[in-house]
VMD Tcl script that draws the C-alpha trace (Angstrom):
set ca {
  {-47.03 -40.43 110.85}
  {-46.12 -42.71 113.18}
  {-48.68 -46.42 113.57}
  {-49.31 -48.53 116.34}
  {-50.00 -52.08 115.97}
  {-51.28 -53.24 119.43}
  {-50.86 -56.35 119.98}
  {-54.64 -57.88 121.52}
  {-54.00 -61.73 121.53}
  {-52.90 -61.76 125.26}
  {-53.60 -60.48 127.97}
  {-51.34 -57.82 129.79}
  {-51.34 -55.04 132.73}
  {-52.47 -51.96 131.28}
  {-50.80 -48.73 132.88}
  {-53.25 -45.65 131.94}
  {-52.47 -42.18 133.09}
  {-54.79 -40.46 135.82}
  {-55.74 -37.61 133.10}
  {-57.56 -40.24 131.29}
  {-58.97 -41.89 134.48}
  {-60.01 -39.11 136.18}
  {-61.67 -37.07 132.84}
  {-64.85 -36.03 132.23}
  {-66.52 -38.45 129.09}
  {-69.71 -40.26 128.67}
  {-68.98 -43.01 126.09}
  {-71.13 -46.53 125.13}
  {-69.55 -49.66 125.70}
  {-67.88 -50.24 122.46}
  {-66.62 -46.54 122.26}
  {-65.40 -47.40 125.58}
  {-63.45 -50.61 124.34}
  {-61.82 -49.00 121.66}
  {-60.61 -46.20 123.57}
  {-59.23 -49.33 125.72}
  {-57.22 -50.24 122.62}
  {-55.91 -46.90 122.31}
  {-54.44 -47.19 125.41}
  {-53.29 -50.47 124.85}
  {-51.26 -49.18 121.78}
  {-49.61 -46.83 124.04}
  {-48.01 -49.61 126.58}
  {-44.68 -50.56 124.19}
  {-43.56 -47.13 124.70}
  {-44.39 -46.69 128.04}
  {-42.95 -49.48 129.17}
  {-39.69 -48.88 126.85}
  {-39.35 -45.42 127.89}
  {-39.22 -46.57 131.99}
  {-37.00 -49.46 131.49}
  {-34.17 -47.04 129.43}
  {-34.70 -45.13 132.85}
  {-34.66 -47.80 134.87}
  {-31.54 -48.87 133.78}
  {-29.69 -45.13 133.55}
  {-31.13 -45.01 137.33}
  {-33.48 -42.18 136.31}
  {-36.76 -41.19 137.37}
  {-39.51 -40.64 134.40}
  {-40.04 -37.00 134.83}
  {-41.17 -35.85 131.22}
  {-42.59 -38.83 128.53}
  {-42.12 -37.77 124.96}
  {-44.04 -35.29 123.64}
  {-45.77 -36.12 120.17}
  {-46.43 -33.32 117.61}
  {-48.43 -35.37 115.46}
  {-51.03 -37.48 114.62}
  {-50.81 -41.09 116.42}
  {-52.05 -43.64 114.17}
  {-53.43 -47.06 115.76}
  {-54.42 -49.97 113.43}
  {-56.44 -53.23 114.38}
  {-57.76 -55.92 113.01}
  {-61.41 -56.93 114.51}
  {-60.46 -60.88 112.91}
  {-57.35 -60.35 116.05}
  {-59.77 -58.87 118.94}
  {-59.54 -61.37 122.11}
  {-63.25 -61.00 122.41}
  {-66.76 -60.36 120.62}
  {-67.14 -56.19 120.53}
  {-70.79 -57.44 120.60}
  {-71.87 -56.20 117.08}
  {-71.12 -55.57 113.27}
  {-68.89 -53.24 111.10}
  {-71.94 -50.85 111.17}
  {-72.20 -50.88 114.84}
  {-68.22 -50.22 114.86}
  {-68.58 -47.57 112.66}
  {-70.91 -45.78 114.35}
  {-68.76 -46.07 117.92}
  {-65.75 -45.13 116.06}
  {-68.16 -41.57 114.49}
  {-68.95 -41.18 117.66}
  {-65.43 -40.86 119.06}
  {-64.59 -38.10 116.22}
  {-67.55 -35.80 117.80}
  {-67.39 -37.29 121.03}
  {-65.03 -35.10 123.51}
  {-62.70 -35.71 126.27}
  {-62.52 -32.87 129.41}
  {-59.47 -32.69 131.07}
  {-58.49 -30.17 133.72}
  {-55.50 -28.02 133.53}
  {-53.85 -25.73 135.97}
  {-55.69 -22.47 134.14}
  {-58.74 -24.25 133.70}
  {-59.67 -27.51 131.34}
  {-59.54 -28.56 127.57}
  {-61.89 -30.11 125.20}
  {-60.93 -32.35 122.37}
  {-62.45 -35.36 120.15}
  {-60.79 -38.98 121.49}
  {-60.17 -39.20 117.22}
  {-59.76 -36.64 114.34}
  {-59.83 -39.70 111.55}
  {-60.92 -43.28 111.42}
  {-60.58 -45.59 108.37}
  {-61.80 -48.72 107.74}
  {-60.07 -51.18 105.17}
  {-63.03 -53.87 104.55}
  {-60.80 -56.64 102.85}
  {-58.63 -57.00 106.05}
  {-61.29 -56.00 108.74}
  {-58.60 -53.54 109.62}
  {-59.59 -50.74 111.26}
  {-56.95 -47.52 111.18}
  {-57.82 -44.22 113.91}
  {-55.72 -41.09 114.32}
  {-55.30 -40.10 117.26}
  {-54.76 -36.02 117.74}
  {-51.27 -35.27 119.71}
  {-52.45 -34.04 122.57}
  {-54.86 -36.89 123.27}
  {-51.81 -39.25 123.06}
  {-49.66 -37.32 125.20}
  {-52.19 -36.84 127.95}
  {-52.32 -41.57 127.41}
  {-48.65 -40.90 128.07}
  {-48.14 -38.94 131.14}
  {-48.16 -41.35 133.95}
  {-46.29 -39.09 135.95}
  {-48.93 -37.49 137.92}
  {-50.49 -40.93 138.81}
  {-51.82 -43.89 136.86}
  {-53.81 -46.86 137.12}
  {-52.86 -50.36 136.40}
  {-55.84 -52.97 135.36}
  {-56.16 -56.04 132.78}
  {-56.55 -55.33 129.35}
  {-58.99 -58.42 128.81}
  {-60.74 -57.61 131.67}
  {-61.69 -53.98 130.70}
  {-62.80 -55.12 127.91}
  {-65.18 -57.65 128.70}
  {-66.81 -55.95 131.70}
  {-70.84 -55.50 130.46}
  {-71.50 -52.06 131.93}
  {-69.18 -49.01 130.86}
  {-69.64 -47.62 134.33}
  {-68.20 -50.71 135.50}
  {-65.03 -50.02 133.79}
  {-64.72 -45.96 134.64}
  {-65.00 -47.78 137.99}
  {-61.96 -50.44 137.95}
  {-59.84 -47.70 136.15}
  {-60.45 -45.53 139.14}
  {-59.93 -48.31 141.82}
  {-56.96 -49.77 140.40}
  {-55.25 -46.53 141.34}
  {-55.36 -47.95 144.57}
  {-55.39 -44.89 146.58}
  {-57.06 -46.38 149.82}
  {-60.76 -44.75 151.21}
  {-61.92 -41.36 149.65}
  {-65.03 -39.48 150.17}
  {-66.52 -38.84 146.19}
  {-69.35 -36.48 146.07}
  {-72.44 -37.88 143.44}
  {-71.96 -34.70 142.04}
  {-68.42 -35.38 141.07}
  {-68.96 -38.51 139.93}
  {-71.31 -37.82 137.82}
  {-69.66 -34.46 136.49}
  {-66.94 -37.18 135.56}
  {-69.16 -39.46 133.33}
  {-71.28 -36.44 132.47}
  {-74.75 -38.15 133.71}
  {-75.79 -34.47 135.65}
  {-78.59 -34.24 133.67}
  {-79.63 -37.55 133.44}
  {-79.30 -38.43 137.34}
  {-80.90 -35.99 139.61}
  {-82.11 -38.22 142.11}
  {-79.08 -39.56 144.11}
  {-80.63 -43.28 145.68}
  {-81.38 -43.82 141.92}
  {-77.69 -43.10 140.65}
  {-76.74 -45.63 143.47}
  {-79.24 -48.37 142.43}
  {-78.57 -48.25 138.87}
  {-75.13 -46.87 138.75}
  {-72.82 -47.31 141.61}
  {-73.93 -50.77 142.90}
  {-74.26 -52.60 139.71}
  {-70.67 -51.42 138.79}
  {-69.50 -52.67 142.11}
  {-71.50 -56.05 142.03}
  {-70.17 -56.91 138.31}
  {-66.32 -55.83 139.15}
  {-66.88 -58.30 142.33}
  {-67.69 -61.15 140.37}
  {-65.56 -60.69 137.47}
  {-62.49 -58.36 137.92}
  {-59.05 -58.69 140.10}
  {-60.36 -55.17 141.92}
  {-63.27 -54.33 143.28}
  {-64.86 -51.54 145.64}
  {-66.97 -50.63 148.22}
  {-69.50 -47.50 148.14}
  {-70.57 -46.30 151.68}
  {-73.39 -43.58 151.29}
  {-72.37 -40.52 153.29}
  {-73.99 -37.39 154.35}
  {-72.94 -33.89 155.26}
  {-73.00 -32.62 158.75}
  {-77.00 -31.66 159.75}
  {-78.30 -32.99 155.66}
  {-80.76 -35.51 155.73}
  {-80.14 -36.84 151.82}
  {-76.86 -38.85 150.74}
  {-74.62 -36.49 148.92}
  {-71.63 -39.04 148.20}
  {-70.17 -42.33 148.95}
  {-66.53 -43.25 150.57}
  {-65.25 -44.98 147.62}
  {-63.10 -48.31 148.89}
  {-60.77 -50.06 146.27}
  {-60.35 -54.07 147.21}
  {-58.75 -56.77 145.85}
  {-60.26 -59.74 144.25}
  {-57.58 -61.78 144.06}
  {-59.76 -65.12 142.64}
  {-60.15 -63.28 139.45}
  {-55.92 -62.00 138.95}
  {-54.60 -63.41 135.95}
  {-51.88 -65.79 137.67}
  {-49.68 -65.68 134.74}
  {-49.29 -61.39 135.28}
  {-49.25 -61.82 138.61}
  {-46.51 -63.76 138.69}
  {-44.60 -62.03 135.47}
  {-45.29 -58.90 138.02}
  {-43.43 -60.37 140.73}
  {-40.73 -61.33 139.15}
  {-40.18 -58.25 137.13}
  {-40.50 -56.06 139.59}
  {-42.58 -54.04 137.67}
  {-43.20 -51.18 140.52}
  {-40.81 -48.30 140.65}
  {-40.50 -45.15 142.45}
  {-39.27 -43.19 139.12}
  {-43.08 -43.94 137.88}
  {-44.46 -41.81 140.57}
  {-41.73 -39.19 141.54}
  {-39.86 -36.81 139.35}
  {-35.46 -37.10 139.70}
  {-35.84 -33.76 141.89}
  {-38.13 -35.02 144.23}
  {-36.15 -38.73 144.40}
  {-32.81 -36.62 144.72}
  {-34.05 -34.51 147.68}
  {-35.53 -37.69 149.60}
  {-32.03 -39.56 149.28}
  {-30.06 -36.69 150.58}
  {-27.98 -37.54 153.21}
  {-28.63 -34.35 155.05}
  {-32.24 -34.96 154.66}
  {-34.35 -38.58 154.82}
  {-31.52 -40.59 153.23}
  {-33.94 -42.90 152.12}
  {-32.72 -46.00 149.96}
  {-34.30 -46.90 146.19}
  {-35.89 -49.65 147.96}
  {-37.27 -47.99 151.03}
  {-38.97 -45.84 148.55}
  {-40.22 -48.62 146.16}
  {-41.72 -50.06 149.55}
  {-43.62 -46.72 150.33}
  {-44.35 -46.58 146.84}
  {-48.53 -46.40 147.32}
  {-47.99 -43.38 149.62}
  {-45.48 -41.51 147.14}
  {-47.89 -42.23 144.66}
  {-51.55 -40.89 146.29}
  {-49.08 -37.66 147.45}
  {-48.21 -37.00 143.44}
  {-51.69 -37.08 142.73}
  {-53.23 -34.87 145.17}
  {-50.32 -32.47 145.31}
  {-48.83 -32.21 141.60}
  {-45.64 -30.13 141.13}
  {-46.27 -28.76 144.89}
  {-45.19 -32.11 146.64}
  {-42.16 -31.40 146.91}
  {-42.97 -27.96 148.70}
  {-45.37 -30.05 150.70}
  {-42.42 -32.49 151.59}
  {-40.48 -29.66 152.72}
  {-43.32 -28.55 155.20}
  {-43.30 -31.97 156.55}
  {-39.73 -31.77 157.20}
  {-39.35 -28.82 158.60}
  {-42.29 -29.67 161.34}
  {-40.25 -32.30 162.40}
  {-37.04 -30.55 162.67}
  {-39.16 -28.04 165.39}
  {-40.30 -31.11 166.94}
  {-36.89 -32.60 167.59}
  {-37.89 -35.86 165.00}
  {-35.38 -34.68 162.24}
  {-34.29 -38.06 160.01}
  {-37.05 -40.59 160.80}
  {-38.10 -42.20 158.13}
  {-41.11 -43.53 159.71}
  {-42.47 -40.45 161.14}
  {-42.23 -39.24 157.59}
  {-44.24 -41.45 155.88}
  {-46.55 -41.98 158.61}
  {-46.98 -37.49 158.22}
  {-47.57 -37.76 154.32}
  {-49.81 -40.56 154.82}
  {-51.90 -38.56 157.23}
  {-51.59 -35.21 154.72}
  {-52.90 -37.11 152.21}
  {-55.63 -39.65 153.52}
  {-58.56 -37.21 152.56}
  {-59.87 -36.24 149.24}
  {-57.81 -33.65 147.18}
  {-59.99 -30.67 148.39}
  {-59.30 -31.94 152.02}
  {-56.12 -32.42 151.64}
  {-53.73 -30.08 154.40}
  {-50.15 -29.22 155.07}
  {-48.21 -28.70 157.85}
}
mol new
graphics top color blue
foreach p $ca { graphics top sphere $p radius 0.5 }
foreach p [lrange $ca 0 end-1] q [lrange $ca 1 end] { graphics top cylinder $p $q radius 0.2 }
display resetview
């Protein structure tokens, strides 16, 4: 079985896949940190698998798959902050985790499993060892379908849990989208417990968005919408910002430097291979890596169909006489893809 040590004393940019920011979970704050560390565990071989593609100029269509247990080891004498109780307390989020379960959606339907199937704690070393099932570390894995990319010490010291479900989902940066209350709270599984939708705002939404404001690098807005002829609020138009006081300057500038965005992260070699054509866009590695935010929102709302919905695109301009321009291209997908995924049209 393979281990991961994660290394906690720094801070770095977290890159977490969109089937673990977009699933349905209700956790408590410290089952919510050490899921954070799970994730965290994962980034050495994310980030090893892009740069071997990187450099063999290939785009990161399939991550490893992992038959087995992942095992991820700690110590809580190493954490970069308090976890804001004892061993008991620990033990009791880490229980929780084993019967806890994670709801993701799949093209047939969705899947429930436990976040662990075996935590151990060695007392001597404060070291705490969780398994983590296969599946639940491939699904960490697969960025390829969309990700978001937040501090690791920020997660983990935001107060509220729904604070951090919310800087997960607006460091996706995917511009304005409407969210329905009842999706949202399908997502952290709060149906029952929310019926009234002003009070899920009051004690949900805007606290989230007031604590990210004055302590992460991203923040949002929540506009209250309603439907055509309703009289109640039945969602907000969820607004990702930056907050740039509170960016850790030393990834920020480690960011620039690297170059750490790249079009393979987003787009799979079929879809980057038809896009360069000659006898189709042309477009150039870097003209790509500069539309990058639009590639990326179009993955996510469109899956393995983009490239079909690409195609449409193309062909539309080909009738209209506009065959090869770039801009008119971009400036389509962006407008194909600027509403929520159930919104979402093609030519």
């Amino acid at each position: 079985m393979e281990r991961r040590l994660p290394a906690l004393d720094k801070n770095i940019d977290i890159l977490q896949s969109s089937l673990i920011t977009d699933a349905h979970f209700n956790v408590t704050r410290m089952e919510m940190q050490i899921i954070i560390i799970l994730i965290a565990s994962a980034q050495h071989d994310l980030k090893c698998h892009f740069a071997e593609n990187i450099e063999k100029g290939r785009a990161v269509d399939d991550m490893p798959l992992y038959s087995q247990d992942v095992q991820v080891a700690f110590s809580l004498n190493n954490l970069p902050i308090d976890m804001g109780g004892h061993e008991l307390m620990l033990k009791a989020a880490a229980e929780n985790l084993i019967k806890k379960t994670i709801e993701t959606k799949t093209e047939t339907g969705w899947i429930l499993q436990p976040f662990l199937n075996k935590v151990e704690y060695v007392k001597k070393d404060r070291l705490l060892i969780m398994n983590v099932h296969p599946d639940i570390w491939n699904k960490i894995m697969n960025v390829k379908l969309g990700y978001s990319e937040y501090e690791l010490f920020t997660a983990l010291s935001l107060k509220s849990v729904y604070s951090v479900r919310f800087y997960m989902m607006a460091s996706n940066k995917l511009g304005a989208q409407e969210i329905t209350f009842d999706q949202l709270k399908t997502q952290f599984n709060l149906k029952d417990k929310y019926t009234d939708n002003t009070n899920f705002l009051k004690r949900i939404i805007y606290p989230a968005s007031q604590e990210l404001k004055e302590k992460a690098p991203v923040t949002f807005t929540a506009k209250p919408y309603k439907k055509s002829g309703s009289k109640e609020y039945v969602g907000i138009v969820f607004t990702p910002q930056n907050n740039p006081a509170f960016r850790d300057p030393a990834l920020e500038h480690k960011k620039l430097s690297h170059g750490r965005i790249h079009i393979g992260m987003s787009l799979t070699s079929e879809e980057i291979t038809w896009l360069t054509r000659e006898d189709k866009l042309a477009f150039t590695k870097v003209e790509l890596t500069r539309n990058f935010e639009t590639f990326n929102v179009a993955k996510k709302i469109y899956g393995n169909g983009l490239l079909d919905a690409m195609n449409r695109i193309y062909e539309f301009m080909i009738r209209n006489g506009r065959g090869g321009q770039k801009g008119y291209f971009i400036k389509s997908l962006k407008q194909n893809t600027k509403t929520s995924e159930d919104e979402a049209t093609l030519f």
